[in-house]
C-alpha positions as CSV (number, residue, x, y, z in Angstrom):
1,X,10.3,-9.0,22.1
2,X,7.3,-10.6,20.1
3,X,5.1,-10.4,23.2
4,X,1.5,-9.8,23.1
5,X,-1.2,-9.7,26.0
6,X,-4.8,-8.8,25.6
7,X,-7.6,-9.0,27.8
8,X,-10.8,-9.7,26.3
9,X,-13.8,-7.0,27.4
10,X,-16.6,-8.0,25.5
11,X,-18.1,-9.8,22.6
12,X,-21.1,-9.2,20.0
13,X,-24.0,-11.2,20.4
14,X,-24.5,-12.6,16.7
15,X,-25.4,-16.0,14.9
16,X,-22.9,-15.2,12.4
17,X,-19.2,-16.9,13.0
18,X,-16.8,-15.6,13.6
19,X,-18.0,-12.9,16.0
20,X,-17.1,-9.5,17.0
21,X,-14.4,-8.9,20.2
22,X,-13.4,-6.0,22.2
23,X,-10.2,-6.1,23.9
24,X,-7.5,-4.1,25.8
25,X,-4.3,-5.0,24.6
26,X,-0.6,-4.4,25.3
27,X,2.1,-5.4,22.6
28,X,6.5,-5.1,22.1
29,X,7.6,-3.3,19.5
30,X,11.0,-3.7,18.4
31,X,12.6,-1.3,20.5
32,X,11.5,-2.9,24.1
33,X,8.9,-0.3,24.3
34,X,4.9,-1.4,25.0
35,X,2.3,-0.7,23.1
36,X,-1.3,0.2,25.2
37,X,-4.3,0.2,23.0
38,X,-8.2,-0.5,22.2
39,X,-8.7,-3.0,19.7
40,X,-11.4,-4.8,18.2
41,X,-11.5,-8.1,16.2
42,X,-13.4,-10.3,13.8
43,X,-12.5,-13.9,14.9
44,X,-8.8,-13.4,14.6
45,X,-8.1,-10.6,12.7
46,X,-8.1,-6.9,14.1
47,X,-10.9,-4.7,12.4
48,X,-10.0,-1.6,14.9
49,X,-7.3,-0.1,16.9
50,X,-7.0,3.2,18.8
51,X,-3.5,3.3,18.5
52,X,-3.7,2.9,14.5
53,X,-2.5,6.9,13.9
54,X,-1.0,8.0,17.6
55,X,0.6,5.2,19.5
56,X,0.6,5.5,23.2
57,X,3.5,3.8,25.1
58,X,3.2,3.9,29.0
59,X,6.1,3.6,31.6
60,X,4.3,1.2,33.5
61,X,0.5,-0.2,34.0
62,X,-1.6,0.2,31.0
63,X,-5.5,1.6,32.8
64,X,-8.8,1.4,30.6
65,X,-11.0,3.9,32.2
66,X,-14.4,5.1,31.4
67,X,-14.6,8.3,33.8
68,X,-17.9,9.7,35.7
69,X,-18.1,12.8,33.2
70,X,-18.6,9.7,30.6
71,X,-14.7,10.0,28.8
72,X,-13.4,6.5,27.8
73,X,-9.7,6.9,28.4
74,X,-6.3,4.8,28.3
75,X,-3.9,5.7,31.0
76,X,-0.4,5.0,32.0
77,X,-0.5,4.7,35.4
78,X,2.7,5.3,38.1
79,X,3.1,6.2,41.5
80,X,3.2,9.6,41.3
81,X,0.9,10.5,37.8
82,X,-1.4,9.1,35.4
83,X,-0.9,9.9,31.8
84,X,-3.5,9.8,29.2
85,X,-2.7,8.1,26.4
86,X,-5.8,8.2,24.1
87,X,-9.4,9.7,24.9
88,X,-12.9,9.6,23.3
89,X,-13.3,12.5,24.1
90,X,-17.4,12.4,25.4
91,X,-17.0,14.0,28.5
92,X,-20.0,16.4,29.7
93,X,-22.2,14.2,26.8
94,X,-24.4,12.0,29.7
95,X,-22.6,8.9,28.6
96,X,-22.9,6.7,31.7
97,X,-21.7,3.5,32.3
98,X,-22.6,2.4,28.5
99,X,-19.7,0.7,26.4
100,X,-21.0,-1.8,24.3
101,X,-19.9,-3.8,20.7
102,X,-22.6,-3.8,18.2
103,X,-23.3,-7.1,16.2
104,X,-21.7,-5.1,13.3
105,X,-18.3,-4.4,14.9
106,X,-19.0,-1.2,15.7
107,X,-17.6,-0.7,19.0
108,X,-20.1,2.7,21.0
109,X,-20.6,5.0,24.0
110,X,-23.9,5.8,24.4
111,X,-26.1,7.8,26.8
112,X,-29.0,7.2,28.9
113,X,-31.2,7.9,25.7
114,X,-29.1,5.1,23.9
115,X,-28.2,7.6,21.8
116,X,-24.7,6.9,20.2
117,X,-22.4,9.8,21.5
118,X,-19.1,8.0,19.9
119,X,-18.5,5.7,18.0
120,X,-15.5,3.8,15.9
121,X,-17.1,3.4,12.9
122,X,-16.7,7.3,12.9
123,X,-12.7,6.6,12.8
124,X,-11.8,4.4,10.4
125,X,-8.5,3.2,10.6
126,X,-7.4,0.2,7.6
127,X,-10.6,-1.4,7.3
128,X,-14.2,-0.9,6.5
129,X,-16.6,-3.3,7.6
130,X,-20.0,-4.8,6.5
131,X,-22.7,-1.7,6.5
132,X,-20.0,0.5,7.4
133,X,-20.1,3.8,5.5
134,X,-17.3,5.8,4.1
135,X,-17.5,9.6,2.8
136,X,-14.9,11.7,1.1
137,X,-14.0,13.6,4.4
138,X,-12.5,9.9,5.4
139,X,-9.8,7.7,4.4
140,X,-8.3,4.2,5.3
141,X,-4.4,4.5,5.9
142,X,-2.0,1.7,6.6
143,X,1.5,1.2,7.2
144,X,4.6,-0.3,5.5
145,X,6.9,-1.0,8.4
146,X,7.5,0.6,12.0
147,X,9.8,3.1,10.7
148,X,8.6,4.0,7.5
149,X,7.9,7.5,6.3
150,X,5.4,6.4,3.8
151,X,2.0,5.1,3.8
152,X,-0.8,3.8,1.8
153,X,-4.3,5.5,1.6
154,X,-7.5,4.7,0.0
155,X,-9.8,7.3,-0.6
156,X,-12.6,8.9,-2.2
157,X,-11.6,11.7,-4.6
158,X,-14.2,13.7,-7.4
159,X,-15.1,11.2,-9.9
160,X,-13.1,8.1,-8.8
161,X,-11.5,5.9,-5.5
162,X,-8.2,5.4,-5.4
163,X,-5.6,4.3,-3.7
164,X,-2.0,6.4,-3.2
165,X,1.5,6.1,-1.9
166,X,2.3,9.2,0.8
167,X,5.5,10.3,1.1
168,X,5.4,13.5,3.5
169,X,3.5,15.8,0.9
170,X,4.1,13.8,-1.8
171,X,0.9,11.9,-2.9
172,X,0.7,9.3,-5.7
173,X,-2.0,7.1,-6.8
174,X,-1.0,3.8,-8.3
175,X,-5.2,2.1,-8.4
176,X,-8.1,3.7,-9.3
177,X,-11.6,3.2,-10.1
178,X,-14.3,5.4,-11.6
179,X,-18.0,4.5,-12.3
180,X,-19.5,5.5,-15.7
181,X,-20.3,9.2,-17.1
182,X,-17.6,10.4,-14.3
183,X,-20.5,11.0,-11.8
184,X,-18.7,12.3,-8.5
185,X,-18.7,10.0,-5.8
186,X,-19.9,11.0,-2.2
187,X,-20.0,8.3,0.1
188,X,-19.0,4.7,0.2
189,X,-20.7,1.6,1.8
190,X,-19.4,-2.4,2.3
191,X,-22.7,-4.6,1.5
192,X,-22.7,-8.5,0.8
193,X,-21.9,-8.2,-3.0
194,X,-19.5,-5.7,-3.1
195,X,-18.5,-1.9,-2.2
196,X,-21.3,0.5,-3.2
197,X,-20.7,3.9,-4.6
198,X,-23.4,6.8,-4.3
199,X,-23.6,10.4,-5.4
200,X,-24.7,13.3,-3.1
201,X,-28.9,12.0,-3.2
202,X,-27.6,8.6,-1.9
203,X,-27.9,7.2,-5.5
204,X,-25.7,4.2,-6.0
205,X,-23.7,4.8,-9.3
206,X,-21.3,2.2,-9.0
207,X,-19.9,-0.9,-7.5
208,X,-16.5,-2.7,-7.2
209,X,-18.0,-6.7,-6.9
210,X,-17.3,-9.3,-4.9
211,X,-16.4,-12.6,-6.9
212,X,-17.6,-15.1,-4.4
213,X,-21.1,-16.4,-3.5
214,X,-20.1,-15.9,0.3
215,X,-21.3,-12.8,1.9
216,X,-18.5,-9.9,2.4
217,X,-17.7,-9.3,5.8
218,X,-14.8,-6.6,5.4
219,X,-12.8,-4.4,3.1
220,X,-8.9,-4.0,3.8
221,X,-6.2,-2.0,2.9
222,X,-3.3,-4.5,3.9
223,X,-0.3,-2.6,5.5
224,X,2.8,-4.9,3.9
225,X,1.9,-4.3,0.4
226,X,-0.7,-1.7,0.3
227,X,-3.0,-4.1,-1.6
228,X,-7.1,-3.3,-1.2
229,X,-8.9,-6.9,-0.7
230,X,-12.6,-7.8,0.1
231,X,-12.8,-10.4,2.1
232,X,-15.3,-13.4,2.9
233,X,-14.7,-16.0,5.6
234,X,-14.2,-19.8,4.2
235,X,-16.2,-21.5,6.9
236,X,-14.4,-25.0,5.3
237,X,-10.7,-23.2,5.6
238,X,-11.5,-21.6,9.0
239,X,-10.1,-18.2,7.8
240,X,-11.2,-15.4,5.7
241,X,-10.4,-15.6,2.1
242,X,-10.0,-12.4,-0.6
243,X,-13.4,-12.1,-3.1
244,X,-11.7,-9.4,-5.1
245,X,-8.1,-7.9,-4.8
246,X,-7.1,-4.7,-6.4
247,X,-3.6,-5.4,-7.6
248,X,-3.1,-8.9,-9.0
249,X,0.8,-8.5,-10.2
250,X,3.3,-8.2,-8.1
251,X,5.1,-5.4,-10.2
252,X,1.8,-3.5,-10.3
253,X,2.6,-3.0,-6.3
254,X,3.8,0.3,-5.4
255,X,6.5,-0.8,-3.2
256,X,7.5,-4.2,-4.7
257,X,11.2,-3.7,-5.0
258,X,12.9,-0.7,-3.3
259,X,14.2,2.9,-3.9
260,X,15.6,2.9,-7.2
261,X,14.5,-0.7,-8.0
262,X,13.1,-1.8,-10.8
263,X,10.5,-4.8,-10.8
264,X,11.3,-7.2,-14.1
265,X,9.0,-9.7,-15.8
266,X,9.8,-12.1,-13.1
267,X,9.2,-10.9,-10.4
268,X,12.5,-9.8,-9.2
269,X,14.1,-6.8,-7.9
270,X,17.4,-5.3,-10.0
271,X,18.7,-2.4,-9.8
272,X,19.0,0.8,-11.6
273,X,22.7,1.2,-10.2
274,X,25.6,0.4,-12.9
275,X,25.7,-3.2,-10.9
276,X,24.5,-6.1,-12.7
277,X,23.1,-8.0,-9.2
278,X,19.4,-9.0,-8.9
279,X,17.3,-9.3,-5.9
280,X,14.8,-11.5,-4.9
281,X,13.7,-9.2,-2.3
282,X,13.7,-5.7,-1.8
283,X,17.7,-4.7,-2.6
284,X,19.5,-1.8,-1.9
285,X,19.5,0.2,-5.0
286,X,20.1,3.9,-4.0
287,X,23.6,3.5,-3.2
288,X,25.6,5.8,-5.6
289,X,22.7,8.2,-5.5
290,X,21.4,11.2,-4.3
291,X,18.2,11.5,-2.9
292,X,17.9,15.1,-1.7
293,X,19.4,17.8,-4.6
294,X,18.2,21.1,-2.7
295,X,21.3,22.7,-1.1
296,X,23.4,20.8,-3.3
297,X,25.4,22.7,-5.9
298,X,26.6,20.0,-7.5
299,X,25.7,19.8,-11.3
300,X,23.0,17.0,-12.3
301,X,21.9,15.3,-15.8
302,X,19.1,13.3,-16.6
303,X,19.7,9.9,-17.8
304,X,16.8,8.0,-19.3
305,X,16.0,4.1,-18.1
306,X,15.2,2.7,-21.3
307,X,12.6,-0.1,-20.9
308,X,10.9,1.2,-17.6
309,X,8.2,3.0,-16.9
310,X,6.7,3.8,-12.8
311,X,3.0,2.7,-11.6
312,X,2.7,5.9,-9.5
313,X,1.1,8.6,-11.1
314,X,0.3,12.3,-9.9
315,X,-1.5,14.6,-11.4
316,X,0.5,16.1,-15.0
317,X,2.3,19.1,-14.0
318,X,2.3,19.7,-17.8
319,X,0.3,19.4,-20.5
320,X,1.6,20.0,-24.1
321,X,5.0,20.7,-23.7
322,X,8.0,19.1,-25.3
323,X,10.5,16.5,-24.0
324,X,13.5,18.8,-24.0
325,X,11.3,21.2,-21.9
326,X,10.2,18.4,-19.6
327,X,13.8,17.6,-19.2
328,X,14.6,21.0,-18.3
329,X,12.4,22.2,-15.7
330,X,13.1,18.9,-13.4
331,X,16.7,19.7,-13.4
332,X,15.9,23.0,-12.5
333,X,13.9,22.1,-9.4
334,X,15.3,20.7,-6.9
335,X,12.5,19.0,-5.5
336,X,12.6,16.5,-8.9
337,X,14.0,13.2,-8.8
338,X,12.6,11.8,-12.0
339,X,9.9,12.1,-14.6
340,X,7.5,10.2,-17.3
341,X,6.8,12.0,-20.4
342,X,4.7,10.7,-22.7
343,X,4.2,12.1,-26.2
344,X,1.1,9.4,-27.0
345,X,-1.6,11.5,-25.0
346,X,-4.5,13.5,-25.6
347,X,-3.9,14.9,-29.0
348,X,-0.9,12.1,-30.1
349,X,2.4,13.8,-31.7
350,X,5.3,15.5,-29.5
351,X,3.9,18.0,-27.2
352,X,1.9,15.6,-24.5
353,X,2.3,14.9,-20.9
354,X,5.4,15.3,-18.2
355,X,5.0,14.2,-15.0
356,X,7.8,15.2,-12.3
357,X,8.6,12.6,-9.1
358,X,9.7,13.6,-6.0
359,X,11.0,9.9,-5.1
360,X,12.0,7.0,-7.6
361,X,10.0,4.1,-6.3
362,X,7.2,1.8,-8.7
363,X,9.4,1.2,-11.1
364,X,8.7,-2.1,-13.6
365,X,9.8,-3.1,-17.0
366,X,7.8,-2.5,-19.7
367,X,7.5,-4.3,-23.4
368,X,7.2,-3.1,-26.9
369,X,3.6,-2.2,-26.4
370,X,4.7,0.4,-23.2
371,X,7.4,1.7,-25.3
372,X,5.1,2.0,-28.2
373,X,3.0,3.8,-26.2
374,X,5.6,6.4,-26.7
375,X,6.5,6.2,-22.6
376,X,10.2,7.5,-21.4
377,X,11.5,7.7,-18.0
378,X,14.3,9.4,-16.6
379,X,16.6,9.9,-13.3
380,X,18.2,13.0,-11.9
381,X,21.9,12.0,-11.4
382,X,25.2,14.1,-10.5
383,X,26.8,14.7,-14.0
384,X,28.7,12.1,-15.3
385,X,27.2,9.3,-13.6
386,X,25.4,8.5,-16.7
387,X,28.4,8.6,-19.4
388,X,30.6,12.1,-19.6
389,X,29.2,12.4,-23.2
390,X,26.5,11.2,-25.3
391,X,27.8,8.0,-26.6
392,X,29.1,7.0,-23.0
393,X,25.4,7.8,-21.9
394,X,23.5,6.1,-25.0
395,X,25.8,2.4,-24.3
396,X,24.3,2.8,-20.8
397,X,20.6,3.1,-21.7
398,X,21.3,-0.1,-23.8
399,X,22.5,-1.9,-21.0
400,X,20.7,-0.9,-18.5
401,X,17.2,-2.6,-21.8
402,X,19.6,-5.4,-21.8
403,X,20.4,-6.3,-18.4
404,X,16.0,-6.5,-18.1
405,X,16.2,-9.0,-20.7
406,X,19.0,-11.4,-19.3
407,X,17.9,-11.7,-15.8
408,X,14.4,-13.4,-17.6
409,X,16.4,-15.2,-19.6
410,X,18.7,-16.9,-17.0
411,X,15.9,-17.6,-15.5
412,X,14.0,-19.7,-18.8
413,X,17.8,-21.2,-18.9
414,X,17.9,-22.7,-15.8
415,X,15.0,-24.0,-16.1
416,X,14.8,-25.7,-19.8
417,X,18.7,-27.2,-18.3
418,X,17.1,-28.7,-15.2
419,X,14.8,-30.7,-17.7
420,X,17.6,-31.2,-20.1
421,X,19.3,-32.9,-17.4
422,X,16.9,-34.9,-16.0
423,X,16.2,-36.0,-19.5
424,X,19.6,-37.2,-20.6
425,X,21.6,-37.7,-17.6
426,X,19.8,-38.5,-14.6
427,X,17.0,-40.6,-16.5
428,X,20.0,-42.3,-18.4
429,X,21.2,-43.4,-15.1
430,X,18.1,-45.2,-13.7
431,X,17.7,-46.8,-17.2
432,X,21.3,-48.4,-16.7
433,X,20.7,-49.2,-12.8
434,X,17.7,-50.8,-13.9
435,X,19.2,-53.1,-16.6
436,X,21.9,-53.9,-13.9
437,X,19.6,-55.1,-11.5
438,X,17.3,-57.2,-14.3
């Protein structure tokens, strides 16, 4: 468990520190099982791996292999078979005997005409180096946990970048950025200042910039939080330090507090679930709910969370249709866990946007100025879990605004009565010790 071996194959030849290195490593997973793959890394922290989207787990010895038809492979060797793990898949290309790690990370095969035959830049995985290009046929990806079903994804799309929450073939942004005039954006590319965004003539119409003097050295999509950092190394520090982070609020994090968690003004996890426990981590808030309705013929209501709104946002099913109809066609669909309607869009009045969710995850707690915005968001539930009739239902909207509230408060309590009693009891003391002792 924890164990991690890697054997070191090359390294770039570069004035710049840190440098670039190649190695074959082997890692545990949780389950006992090994974990064979390429990877390449910038001083500490890994830049590339060839296990990123399909890992490869062999029985026994883990073989790096480039073979005479010129194929880089990874092997699970045995007595009786090898297995092929991952491949470059050059073979038949005249790639001879020519690995190598460019000074810019960029880890090649080439031919006898040092002509670049493959190539990782080709296949990004979370990260986007300095020079690196990135088009809209590409996207980084990265990972929550071991066993999650979701991932994070950061990619180019029409007019803007963005970055989404997956959830099989559910897809929900929860950043973007767009450059001026909503020119569409073709390719991508990491320079010193900041990520660079051109059109189709290689025109650069916008930038994200760096906020440091220091010269960038990698963009990252980070797989806890699902965050997208540029990053500079701190020569003083000895580390690489973030320039510019997408996401600067916790709550604004797409997966800060769990399924059917609600993120509050401080930071904390509670819970949508008629239980008045908070979290300071991730809880377990789905407990009394149903997260698949298709199959199910038992009846459902919608019950609004007054005070919340979600960060995730996919494109408007609806345009211009009423709450009541908004209401209705999620209950009718199976596939619809919750929605946001707004009424305060394009054209103000009642008939504005409804967007239906397929999960209940983002969830934060808004002010006056989100529910001013006219913002209301609701929760498929089996009837009767949200009050048998309407007044039941309308104490538990006002409790569930409420409970948001006191969990800040307790915490501006316990803090303004740690002072008090510092103040008048514990300072009192040392006065009278003091006098004692004169």
């Amino acid at each position: 468990m924890g164990f991690t071996g890697r054997a070191f194959l090359m390294e770039s030849d570069q004035l710049l520190i840190p440098n670039f290195k190649a190695a074959l490593s082997v890692e545990a997973d949780v389950n006992g099982r090994f974990l064979c793959s390429i990877q390449v890394f910038l001083g500490d922290f890994k830049v590339w791996n060839s296990g990123h989207y399909s890992k490869f787990y062999p029985s026994k010895r883990c073989v790096l292999e480039l073979t005479e038809g010129g194929d880089l492979q990874l092997k699970g060797s045995t007595r009786s078979r090898r297995r092929i793990g991952w491949r470059s898949g050059t073979s038949g290309q005249g790639v001879e005997q020519r690995l190598q790690l460019l000074s810019t990370g960029n880890l090649v095969l080439m031919d006898a005409m040092n002509r670049i035959r493959w190539q990782s830049f080709e296949f990004p995985t979370n990260v986007i180096l300095w020079g690196q290009r990135f088009n809209y046929s590409t996207r980084l990806t990265s990972f929550p946990g071991t066993n999650s079903t979701m991932f994070y994804s950061f990619e180019i799309q029409n007019n803007k970048i963005a970055l989404y929450l997956n959830s099989g073939r559910l897809k929900y942004s929860y950043w973007e950025f767009r450059p001026s005039h909503s020119r569409n954006i073709v390719s991508a590319q990491l320079g010193s200042t900041g990520l660079k965004l051109f059109d189709g003539n290689h025109r650069k119409i916008g930038q994200i910039s760096s906020r440091s003097s220091a010269p960038l050295r990698f963009l990252a999509l980070r797989d806890n939080t699902g965050n997208l950092g540029l990053y500079h190394y701190s020569p003083h520090k000895s580390k690489f330090a973030a320039s510019f982070t997408a996401i600067n609020e916790t709550c604004d994090l797409p997966l800060a507090c769990g399924s059917y968690g609600i993120c509050t003004f401080s930071n904390t996890c509670t819970c949508i679930q008629f239980s008045k426990k908070t979290y300071p981590v991730e809880p377990n808030c789905n407990v009394g709910f149903h997260s698949e309705f298709c199959g199910s013929r038992e009846p459902v209501e919608m019950v609004e969370i007054m005070g919340v709104s979600s960060i995730l946002k996919g494109d408007p099913q609806m345009f211009n249709v009423s709450k009541e109809e908004c209401l209705s066609l999620c209950i009718g669909d199976c596939t619809c866990v919750a929605l946001l309607y707004s009424n305060n869009g394009i054209a103000g009045g009642d008939w504005q946007q409804c967007f239906h969710y397929g999960l209940v995850r983002g969830l934060k707690q808004i002010g006056k100025e989100g529910v001013n915005l006219g913002l209301s968001y609701f929760v498929k539930v089996p009837k009767g879990i949200g009050g048998a009739t309407g007044k039941k239902s309308s104490v538990v909207k006002k409790w569930l605004l409420i409970m948001g509230g006191v969990v800040d408060g307790l915490v501006i309590l316990l803090v303004l009565g740690g002072f008090g009693y510092y103040f008048f009891v514990v300072r009192k003391r040392r006065l009278r010790n003091d006098n004692t002792i004169t």
